[in-house]
KOLFIDO-74875 format. One record per residue (C-alpha): residue in one letter; z, x, y. Coordinates in pm, whole numbers. Each point is the difference from the previous one (the first is absolute). Layout:
N
PT|a|Z|X|Y $
...
This chain:
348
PT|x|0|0|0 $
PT|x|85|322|225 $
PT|x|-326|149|-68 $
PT|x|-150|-289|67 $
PT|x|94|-13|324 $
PT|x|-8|347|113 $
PT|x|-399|-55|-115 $
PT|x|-10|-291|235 $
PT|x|133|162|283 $
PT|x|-214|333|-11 $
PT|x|-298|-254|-51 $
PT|x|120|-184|325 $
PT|x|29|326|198 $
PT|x|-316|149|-69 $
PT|x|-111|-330|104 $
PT|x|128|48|333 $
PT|x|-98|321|74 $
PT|x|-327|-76|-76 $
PT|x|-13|-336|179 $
PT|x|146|246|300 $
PT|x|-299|245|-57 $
PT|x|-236|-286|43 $
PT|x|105|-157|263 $
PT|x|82|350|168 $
PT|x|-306|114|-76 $
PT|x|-223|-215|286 $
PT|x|227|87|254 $
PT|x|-102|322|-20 $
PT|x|-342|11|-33 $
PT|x|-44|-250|301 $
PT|x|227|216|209 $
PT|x|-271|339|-120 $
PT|x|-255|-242|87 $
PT|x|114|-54|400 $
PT|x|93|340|38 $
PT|x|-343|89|-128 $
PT|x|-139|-240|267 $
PT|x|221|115|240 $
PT|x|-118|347|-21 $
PT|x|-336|-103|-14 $
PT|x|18|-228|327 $
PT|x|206|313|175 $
PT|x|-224|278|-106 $
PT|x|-364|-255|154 $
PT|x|263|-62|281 $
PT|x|22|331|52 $
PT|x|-349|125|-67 $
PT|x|-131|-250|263 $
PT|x|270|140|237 $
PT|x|-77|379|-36 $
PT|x|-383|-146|-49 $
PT|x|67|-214|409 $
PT|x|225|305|102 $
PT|x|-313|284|-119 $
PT|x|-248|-207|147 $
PT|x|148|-20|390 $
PT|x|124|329|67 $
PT|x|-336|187|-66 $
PT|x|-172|-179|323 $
PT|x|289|68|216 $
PT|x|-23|372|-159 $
PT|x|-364|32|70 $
PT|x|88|-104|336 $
PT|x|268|201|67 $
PT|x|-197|309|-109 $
PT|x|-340|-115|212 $
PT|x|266|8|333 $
PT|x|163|350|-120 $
PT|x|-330|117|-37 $
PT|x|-125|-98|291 $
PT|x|346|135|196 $
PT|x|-104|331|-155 $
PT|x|-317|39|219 $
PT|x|217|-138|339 $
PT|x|82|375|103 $
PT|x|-373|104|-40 $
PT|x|-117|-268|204 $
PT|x|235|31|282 $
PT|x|-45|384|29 $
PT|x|-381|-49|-39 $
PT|x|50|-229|305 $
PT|x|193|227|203 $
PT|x|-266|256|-52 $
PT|x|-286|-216|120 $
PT|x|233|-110|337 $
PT|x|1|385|103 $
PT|x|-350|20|-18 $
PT|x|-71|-271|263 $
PT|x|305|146|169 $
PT|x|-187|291|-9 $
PT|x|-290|-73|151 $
PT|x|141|-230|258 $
PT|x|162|353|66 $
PT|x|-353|154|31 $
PT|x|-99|-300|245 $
PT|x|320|26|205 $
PT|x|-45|385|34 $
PT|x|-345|3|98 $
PT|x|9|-258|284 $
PT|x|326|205|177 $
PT|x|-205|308|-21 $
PT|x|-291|-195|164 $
PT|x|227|-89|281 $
PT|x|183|321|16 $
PT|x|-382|169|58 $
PT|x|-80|-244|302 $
PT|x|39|126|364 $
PT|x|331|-22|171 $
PT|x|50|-345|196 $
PT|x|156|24|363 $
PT|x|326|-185|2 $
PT|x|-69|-206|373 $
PT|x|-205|-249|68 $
PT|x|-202|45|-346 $
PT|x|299|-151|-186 $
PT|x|76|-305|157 $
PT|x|379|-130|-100 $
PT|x|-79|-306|-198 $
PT|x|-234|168|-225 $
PT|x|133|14|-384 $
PT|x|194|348|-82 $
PT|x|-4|-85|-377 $
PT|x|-406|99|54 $
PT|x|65|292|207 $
PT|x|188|165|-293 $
PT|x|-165|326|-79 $
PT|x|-170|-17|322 $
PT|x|8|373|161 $
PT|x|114|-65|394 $
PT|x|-27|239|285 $
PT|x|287|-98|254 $
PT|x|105|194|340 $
PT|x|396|-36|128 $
PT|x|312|155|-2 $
PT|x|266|53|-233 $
PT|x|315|-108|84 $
PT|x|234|244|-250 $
PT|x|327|-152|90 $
PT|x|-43|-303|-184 $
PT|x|-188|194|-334 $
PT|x|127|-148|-362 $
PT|x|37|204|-283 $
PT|x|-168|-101|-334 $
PT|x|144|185|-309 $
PT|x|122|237|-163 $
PT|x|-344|170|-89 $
PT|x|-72|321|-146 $
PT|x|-296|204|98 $
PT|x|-99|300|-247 $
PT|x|-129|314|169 $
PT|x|-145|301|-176 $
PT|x|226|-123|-291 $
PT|x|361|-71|209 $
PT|x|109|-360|44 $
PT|x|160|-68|321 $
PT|x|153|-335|90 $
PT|x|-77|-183|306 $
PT|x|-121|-345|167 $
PT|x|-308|-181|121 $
PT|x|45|-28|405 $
PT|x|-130|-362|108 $
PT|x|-45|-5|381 $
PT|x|-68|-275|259 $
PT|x|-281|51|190 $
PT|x|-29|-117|335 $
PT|x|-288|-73|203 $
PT|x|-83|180|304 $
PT|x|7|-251|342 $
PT|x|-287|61|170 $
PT|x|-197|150|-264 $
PT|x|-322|-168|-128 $
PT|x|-69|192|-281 $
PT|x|431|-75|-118 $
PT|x|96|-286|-232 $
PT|x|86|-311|183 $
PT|x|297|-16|-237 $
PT|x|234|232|-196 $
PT|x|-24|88|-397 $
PT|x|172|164|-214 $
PT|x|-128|347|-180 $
PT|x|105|210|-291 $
PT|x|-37|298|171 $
PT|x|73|216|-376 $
PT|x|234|170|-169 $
PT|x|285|245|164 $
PT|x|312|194|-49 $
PT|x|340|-159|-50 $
PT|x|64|218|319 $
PT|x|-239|-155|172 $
PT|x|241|-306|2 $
PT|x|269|180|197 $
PT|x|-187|89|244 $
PT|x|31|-255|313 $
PT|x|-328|98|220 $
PT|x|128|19|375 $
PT|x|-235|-263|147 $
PT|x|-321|-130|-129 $
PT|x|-349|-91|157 $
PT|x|109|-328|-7 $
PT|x|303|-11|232 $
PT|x|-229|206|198 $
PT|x|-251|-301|42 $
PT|x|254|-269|65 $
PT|x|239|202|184 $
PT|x|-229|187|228 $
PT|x|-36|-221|253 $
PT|x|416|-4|85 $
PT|x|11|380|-90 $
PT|x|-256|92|337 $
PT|x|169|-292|213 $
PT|x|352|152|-77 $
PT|x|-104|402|26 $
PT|x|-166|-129|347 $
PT|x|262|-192|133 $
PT|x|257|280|-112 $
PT|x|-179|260|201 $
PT|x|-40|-210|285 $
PT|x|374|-69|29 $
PT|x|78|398|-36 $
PT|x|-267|79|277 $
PT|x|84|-237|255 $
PT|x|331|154|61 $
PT|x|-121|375|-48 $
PT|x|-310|-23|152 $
PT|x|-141|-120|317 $
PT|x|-385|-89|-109 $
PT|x|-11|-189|-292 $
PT|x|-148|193|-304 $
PT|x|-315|-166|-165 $
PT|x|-16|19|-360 $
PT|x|-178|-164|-269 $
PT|x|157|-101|-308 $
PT|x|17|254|-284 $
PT|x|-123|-292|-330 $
PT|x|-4|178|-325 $
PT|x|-332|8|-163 $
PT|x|-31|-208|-258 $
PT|x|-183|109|-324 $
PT|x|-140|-277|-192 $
PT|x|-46|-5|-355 $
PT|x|-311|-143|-196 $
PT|x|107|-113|-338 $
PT|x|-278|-41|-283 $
PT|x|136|-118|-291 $
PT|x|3|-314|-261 $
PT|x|136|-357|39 $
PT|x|226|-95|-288 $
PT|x|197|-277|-109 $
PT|x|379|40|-177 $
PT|x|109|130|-306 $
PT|x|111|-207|-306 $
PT|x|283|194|-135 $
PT|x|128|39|-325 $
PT|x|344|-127|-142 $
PT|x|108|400|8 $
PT|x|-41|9|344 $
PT|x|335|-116|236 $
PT|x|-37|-223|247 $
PT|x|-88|80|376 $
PT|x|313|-34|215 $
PT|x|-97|36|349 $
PT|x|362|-54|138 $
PT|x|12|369|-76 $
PT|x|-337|99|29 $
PT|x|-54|81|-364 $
PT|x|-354|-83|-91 $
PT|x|-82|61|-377 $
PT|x|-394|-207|25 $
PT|x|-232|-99|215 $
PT|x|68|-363|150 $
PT|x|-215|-38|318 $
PT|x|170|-340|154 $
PT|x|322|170|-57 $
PT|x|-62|349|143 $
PT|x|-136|-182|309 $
PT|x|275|-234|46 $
PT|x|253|285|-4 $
PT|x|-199|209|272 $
PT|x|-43|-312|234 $
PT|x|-404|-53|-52 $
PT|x|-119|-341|-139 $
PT|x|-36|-84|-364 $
PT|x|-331|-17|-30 $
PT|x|-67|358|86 $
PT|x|-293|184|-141 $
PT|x|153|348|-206 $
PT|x|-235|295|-4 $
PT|x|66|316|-209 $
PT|x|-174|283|182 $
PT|x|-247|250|-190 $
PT|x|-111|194|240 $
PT|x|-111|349|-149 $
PT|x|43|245|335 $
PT|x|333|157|-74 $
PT|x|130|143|273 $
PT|x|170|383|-89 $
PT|x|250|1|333 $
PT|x|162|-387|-134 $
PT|x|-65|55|-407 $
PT|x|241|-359|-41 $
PT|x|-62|-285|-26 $
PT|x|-260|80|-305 $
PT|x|-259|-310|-23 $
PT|x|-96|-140|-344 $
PT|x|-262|57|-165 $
PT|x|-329|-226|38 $
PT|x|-18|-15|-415 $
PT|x|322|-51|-60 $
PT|x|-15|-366|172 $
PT|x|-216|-122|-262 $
PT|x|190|133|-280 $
PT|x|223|-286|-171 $
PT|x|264|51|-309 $
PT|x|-244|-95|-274 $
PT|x|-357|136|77 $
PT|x|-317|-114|-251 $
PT|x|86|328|-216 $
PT|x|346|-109|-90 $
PT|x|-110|-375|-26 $
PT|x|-231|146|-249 $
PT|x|216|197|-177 $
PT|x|242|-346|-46 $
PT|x|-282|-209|-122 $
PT|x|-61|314|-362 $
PT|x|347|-18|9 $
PT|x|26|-382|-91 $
PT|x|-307|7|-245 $
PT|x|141|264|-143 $
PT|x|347|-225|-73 $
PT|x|-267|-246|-68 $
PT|x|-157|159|-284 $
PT|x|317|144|-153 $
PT|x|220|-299|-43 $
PT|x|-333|-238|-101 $
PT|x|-59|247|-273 $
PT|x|361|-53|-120 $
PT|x|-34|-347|12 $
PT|x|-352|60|-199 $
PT|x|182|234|-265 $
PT|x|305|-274|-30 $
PT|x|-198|-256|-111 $
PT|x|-239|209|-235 $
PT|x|87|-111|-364 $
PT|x|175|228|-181 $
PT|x|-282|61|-245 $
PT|x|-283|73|215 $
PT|x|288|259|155 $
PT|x|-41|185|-366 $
């Protein structure tokens, strides 16, 4: 009876196991089957992801590269352009050059009634002048430092700029005063206050003869019986002629200080300043004289030299020598660019 029973139970337990198997048994495969599915729909996800995400980024690459590419050549151009501007700055140089030394070569114009006030001065620029006056020293401005090289020793000194007057009376004088560069002199020549001038002579001469007369008058009327007939003793006046070269200002650089003409420090040329601070108008004409008759007994002040008006900081030469420079810069980085971009197996 036992056995019997022990049979029936290991019967019924096998049973169950294998009824658990069974039924276990689906579970399983169905849960292999959506993870199988799952995988599948995750790895197309995916594919048509890195399929989207390959297929954008190569436009935006190409572009990307075009632009870089294109960047490459920007330093090439731009120098090449650079180049090209000095050449027509070069010849506008040429053009420039020749029409001063055109004017410079024309024949001196009289300073009186040929050049009537209103006339433009802007077109008298580089217009060689012959003018007859006086120069009145006392009231002579300083332009510098400047240094002036003889026989290979630099000495230091100043441009004089005089006022000069016109002559009352005189026909052939100005009708109204200018200013001249008379050259280049000696820092001592600064020091040195001149006595009296030619042109205290002119507008003092008058009260000079009537004072020297009435002075001798006075003495002799209670020394002398008969009155004593003299004639006044006026200085002779020397006039000077003046043939030089109207000019305009100069544009000065930011190295250059300012003028300061409180203190009578003048570092450049500014015409409607210089005759402001000497009492003329502002409109008055400035003439740098060039006269070549050097005279041995009064060596200073030294005129400039008729060439060196027409000489600027850049000349064609160096304009030229600018313009190979760029193309040169040019060339160089475009072939960098050129070798940059060359695929690395045409470079083997």
């Amino acid at each position: 009876m036992t056995t019997s029973l022990s049979k029936i139970l290991t019967r019924s337990n096998a049973q169950s196991q294998w009824c658990s198997s069974i039924s276990a048994s689906p579970k399983h495969l169905w849960a292999r089957h959506f993870s199988a599915v799952a995988d599948s729909s995750s790895s197309n996800s995916a594919a048509l992801g890195s399929q989207s995400s390959s297929s954008a980024p190569p436009q935006e690459k190409k572009r990307g590269s075009k632009l870089s590419q294109l960047l490459l050549f920007l330093p090439g151009a731009i120098t090449f352009g650079l180049g090209s501007w000095q050449i027509v700055r070069r010849d506008e140089k040429f053009k420039t050059l020749e029409y001063q030394q055109k004017r410079l070569n024309m024949e001196p114009m009289k300073l009186n009634t040929e050049h009537p006030p209103e006339k433009n001065l802007d077109a008298l620029e580089f217009r060689r002048v012959s003018c007859k006056g006086v120069f009145d020293e006392q009231r002579s401005i300083y332009l510098g430092p400047r240094s002036r090289s003889i026989s290979g020793i630099t000495e230091n000194g100043f441009y004089v700029i005089t006022p000069l007057m016109p002559i009352p009376g005189d026909l052939d004088s100005m009708q109204s005063p200018i200013l001249v560069n008379r050259g280049w002199v000696p820092r001592s020549w600064r020091e040195k206050l001149p006595e009296s001038t030619d042109a205290d002579f002119i507008t003092n001469q008058s009260t000079k003869a009537k004072s020297i007369s009435d002075e001798q008058n006075s003495w002799w009327k209670y020394w002398s019986k008969s009155p004593m007939i003299t004639e006044p003793q006026v200085p002779v006046v020397k006039p000077v002629e003046v043939v030089g070269v109207i000019r305009g200002g100069e544009n000065p650089s930011i190295f250059v200080p300012s003028n300061d003409p409180s203190t009578g420090q003048w570092f450049y040329v500014d015409v409607p300043a210089m005759a402001q601070a000497v009492g003329l108008p502002e409109n008055t004409i400035y003439v740098e004289d060039v006269h070549e008759e050097i005279d041995r007994s009064r060596p200073y002040p030294v005129p400039k030299d008729i060439n060196t008006l027409i000489r600027s900081k850049v000349m064609p030469q160096d304009h030229l020598n600018y313009s190979i420079t760029w193309y040169s810069l040019s060339a160089a980085v475009t072939f960098m660019a050129y070798k940059r971009l060359k695929p690395k197996s045409a470079r083997r």
